[in-house]
N, C-alpha and C positions, 0 to 999 in steps of 0.2 A: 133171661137171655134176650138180646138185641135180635129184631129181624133180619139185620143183617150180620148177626152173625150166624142165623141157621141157616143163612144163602152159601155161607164161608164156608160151613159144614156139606151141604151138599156138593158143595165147588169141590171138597178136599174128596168125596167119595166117589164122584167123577175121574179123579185123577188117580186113584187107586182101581177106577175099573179096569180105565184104559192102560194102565198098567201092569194089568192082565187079561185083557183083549185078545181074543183068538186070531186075529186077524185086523191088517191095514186096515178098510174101511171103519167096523167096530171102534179100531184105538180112535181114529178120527172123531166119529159122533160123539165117544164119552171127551176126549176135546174140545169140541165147540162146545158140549153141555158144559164142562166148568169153564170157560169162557163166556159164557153166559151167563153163569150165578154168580160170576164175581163184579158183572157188571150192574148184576140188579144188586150187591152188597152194595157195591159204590154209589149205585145210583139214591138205594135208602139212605145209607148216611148222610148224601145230601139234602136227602126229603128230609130225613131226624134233624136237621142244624148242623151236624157235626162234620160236617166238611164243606168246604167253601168250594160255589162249582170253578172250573179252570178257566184260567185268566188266557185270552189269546193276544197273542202281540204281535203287531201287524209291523 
């Protein structure tokens, strides 16, 4: 399995916390956490090759 798909993995378990989150605050942190994993998923795939970084157009 890709490194970034066990980022993908903890991102999905994050959004099942907060899911069930006792409370606002809580659901938030488990949020920003898979917000976070999905960016370091994104981020390896473009370290692995496999994804081209984003084009800006000015």
């Amino acid at each position: 399995m890709k490194q970034s798909d066990h980022f993908r993995e903890n991102a999905e378990n994050c959004q099942r916390l907060a899911e069930r989150a006792p409370d606002h605050p809580t659901y938030l942190r488990y949020k920003r956490m898979e917000d976070a994993w999905r960016s370091l998923a994104d981020e390896q795939d473009w370290l692995d090759g496999e994804k081209a970084p984003v084009t800006v157009v000015t």
